[in-house]
Each structure stands twice: as structure tokens, then as C-alpha cells.
N, C-alpha and C positions, 0 to 999 in steps of 0.2 A: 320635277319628274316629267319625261316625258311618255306619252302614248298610255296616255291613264284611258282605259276602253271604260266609256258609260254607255249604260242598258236599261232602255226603257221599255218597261213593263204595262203594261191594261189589263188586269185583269185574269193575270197568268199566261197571257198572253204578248211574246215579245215583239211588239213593232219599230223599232226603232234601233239603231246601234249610234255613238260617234264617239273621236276618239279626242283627248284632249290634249295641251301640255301643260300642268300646273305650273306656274313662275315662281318665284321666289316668296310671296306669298301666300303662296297655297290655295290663289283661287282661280276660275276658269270659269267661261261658259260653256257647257252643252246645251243642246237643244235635237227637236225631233219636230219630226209633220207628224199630227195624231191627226185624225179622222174618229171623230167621236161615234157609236153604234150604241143600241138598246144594249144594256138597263142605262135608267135618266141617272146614274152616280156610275163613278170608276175609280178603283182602286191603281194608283199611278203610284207604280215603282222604280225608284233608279237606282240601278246598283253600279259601283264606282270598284275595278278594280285598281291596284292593289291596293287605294287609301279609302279610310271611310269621312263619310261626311259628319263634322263635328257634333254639330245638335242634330237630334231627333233618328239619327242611325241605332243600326242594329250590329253589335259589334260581331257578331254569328254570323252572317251571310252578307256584310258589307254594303248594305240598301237603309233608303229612304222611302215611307213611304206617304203621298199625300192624296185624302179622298177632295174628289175632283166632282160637283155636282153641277149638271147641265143646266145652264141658265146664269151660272154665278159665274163671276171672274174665276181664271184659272190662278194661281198662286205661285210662286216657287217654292223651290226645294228649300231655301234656307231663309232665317229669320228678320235678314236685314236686307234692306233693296243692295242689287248690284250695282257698284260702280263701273261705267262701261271703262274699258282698255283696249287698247291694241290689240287686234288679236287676226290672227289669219289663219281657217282652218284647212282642215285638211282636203284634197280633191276627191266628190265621192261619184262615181267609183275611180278608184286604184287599185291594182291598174285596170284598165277599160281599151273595149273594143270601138265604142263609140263617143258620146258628148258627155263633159263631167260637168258639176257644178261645185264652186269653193265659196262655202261664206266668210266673211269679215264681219268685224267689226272695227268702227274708231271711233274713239271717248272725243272727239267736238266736230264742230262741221271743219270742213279744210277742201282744199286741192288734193287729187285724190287721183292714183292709176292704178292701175292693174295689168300687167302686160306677162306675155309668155314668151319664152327663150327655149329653141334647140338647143343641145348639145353644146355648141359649137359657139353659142353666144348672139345669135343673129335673131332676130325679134318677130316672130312668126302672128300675134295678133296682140292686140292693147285697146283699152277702154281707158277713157278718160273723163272728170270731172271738176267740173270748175270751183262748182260750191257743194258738195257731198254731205248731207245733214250726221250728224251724230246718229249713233248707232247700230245697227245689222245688217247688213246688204249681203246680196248674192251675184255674181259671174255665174253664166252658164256657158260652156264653149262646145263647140259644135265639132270640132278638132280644123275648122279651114282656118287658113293662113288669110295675108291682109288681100292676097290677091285671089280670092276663091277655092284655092285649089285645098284638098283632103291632105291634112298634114300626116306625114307617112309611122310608122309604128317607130320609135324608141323612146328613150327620155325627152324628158322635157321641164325645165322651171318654170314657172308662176312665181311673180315677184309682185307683194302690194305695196303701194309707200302713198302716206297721208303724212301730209305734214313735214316733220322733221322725222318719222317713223318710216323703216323699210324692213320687209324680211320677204325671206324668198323658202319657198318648198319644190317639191321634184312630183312626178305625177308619171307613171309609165303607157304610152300609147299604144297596144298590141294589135295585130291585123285587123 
């Protein structure tokens, strides 16, 4: 299923949005930036549309909920450690006036790129790595091309590939 939107919650309070695509196994990372505030515990909610999360969900309003107490490890959402995968999320913001940032993940270390493509297929900026550790990373792009200049408003792909792994997404530029 693609564009599963999760929503994280603090307290009744929503901070966080991201959207997912579950693969054929039905699992996925999201994640959020929290910024922890007074009271020292927080009630952390994630709600998954349209699927619920197997254990500890509420099958009424499609949410997880874990109390989160300041000082102790945060936890996740589900019972068993995640196995990292492939995975390249979405550009946030989309579409944007200005700089997005896109996380990844890759399950081992490897050789590792990231590069952006116009329209038209010509390669407007690229990051590169030789030995990229296992796990989470972030691109931030500022919208300039390899030669300084403000890359203009339309489409544009984002292509990561580790390894033997490549997938590419779209991202829209506007004024």
C-alpha cells in the first residue's frame, strides 16, 4: 500500500506528520523530530491511516499509544526491533518554495548516492559516498544545481541507490 499518512501525537497535541509506503510485508519506518516540553511523561500517539498496527492498536481510531517518560529510553511503536531495509522517503516539503530534505535508510554499509534530475533527465546536484554506515541518513537540498545557480520551479526526481538497491521519487519546485 502506498501513502499510508502517520500521525504523531504528544499529548493531544499533533507534531509531526510522515507518509509511508508499506511493501509487501506490511512493514515500514516512520519517524518524527519531537522536542520534548513539561510534564516529565508524554503520552505518544501514532495513528496509521488506512491500516492499524497489529499489536497494541485500537481498532476504533486506528492508533498506537506509548507513554514516553523523560530520562528513560524512548521505545517504539512495535514489539520486536526493526529490521533496517531499503527505504527512501518522501521530500518534505512537497511541493516547496524553498530547500527540502528526504531521509533514507540502507540495511548495511555500502557505496551510496543521491542525486537529483530535471525533467529532461540532466543531473542538477549529487552527493556521494564511499562507505555510508547502515541505517538513517538525511539529504538536505537547498534547490542550487552543481554550478551554484537557483534551480528554477518544475518537477524534478531524486534517485537513491546503495548497493545493488535504486529507487527514484518526484518532488515539485514552485516559485
Amino acid at each position: 500500500m502506498q501513502n499510508v499518512r502517520v500521525e504523531f501525537w504528544d499529548n493531544n497535541a499533533l507534531f509531526a506528520t510522515d507518509t509511508i509506503d508499506l511493501a509487501g510485508n506490511g512493514t515500514d519506518v516512520a519517524s518524527a523530530t519531537w522536542t520534548a516540553a513539561s510534564p516529565d511523561s508524554h503520552a505518544i500517539r501514532v495513528m496509521i491511516n488506512p491500516f492499524v498496527v497489529p499489536s497494541e492498536a485500537s481498532y476504533t481510531n486506528n492508533s498506537v499509544t506509548k507513554l514516553v517518560v523523560l530520562g528513560q529510553p524512548i521505545v517504539g511503536v512495535g514489539d520486536q526491533p526493526q529490521q533496517l531495509r531499503f527505504w527512501l522517503g518522501p521530500a518534505v516539503p512537497n511541493p516547496t518554495t524553498g530547500a527540502m530534505t528526504v531521509r533514507f535508510t540502507i540495511p548495511g554499509r555500502s557505496r551510496a548516492s543521491f542525486e537529483i534530475f530535471d525533467i529532461a533527465g540532466r543531473r542538477i546536484q549529487s552527493w556521494q559516498w564511499e562507505d555510508l554506515p547502515a541505517g538513517t541518513h538525511q539529504v538536505q537540498w537547498d534547490r542550487q544545481n552543481v554550478h551554484g545557480q537557483t534551480a528554477s520551479a518544475g518537477i524534478y526526481f531524486y534517485r537513491l541507490q546503495a548497493g545493488a538497491n535504486m529507487t527514484t521519487k518526484k518532488v515539485v519546485l514552485l516559485r
